[in-house]
C-alpha positions in Angstrom: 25.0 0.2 8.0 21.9 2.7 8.8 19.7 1.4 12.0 16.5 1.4 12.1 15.3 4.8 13.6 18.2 6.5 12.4 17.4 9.9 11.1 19.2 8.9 8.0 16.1 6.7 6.9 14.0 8.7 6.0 15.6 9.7 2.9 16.3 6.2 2.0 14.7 7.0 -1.3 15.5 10.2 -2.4 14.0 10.2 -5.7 10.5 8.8 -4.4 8.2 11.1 -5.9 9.9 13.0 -8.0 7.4 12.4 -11.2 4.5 12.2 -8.8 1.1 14.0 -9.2 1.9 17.1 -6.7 -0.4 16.0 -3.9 1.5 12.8 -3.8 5.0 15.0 -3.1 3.2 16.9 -0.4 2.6 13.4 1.2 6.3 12.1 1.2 7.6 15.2 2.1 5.4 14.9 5.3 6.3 11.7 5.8 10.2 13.2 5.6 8.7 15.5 8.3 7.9 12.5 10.9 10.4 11.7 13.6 13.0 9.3 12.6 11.2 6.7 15.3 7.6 7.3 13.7 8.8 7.0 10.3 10.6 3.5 11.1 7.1 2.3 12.6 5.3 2.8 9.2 7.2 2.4 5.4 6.9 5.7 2.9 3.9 2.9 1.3 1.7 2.3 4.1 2.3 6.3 4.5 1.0 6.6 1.2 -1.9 4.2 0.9 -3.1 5.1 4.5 -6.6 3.9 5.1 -8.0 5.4 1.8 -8.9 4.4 -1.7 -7.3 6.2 -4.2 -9.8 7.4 -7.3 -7.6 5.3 -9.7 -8.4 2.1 -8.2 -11.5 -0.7 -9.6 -14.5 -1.3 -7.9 -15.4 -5.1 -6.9 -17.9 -5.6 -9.5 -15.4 -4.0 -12.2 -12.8 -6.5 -10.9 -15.1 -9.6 -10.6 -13.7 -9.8 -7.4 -15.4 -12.1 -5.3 -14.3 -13.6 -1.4 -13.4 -16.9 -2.6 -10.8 -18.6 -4.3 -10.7 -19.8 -7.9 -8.3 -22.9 -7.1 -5.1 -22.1 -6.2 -5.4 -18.3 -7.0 -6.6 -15.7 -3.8 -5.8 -12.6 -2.5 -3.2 -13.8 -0.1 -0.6 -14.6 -2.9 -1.3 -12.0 -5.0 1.1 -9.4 -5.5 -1.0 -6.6 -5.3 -2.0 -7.5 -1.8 -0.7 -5.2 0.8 -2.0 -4.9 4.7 -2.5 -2.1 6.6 -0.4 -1.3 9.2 -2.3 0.1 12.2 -6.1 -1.7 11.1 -4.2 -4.5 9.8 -6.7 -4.7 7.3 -5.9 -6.3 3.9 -5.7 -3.3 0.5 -5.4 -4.3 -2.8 -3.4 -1.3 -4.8 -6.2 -2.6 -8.0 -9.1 -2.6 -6.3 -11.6 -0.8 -3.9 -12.0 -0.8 -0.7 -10.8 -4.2 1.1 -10.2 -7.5 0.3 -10.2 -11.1 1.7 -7.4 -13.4 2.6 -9.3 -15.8 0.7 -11.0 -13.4 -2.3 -9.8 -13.5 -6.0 -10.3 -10.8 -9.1 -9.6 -11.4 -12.7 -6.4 -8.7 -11.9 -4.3 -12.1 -9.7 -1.3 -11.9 -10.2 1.4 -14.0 -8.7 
């Protein structure tokens, strides 16, 4: 069993990246380059999405995204939700920039 902070962890997933863009290599191999205890403090994702907005990604209107529900349906069970680790803000990998708990696009998915 690897512990947490062991140096071993951060090639947990050596084939992250290997059919990546190049400027998404250079990322995970700086994240390789952390310390094992900074790497356990934030997964290879959160490295990834950082506190930007990848180009790729919708904008609100695009989405229909609005900051309330439509019924059961919100941001905070969607799968594409994700929350940053140090601004604890809340990302959507679909959409630009942030999102509510409570928000909803025509993207949802459960």
């Amino acid at each position: 069993m690897i512990e947490r902070g062991n140096t071993e962890c951060g090639n947990r997933y050596p084939e992250a990246g290997r059919n990546a863009p190049f400027g998404v290599q250079q990322e995970i191999a700086a994240f390789r380059e952390q310390s094992a205890e900074q790497r356990a403090s934030m997964p290879l994702l959160y490295w990834l999405l950082g506190s930007g907005t990848p180009d790729f990604k919708q904008s609100a209107c695009d989405s229909a995204y609005r900051d309330r529900p439509n019924g059961q349906q919100t941001c905070v069970n969607c799968r594409f939700l994700f929350q940053e680790v140090k601004t604890k803000r809340l990302v959507c990998s679909q959409i630009a920039p942030y999102v509510s708990q409570k928000g909803w696009c025509r993207l949802w998915q459960p």
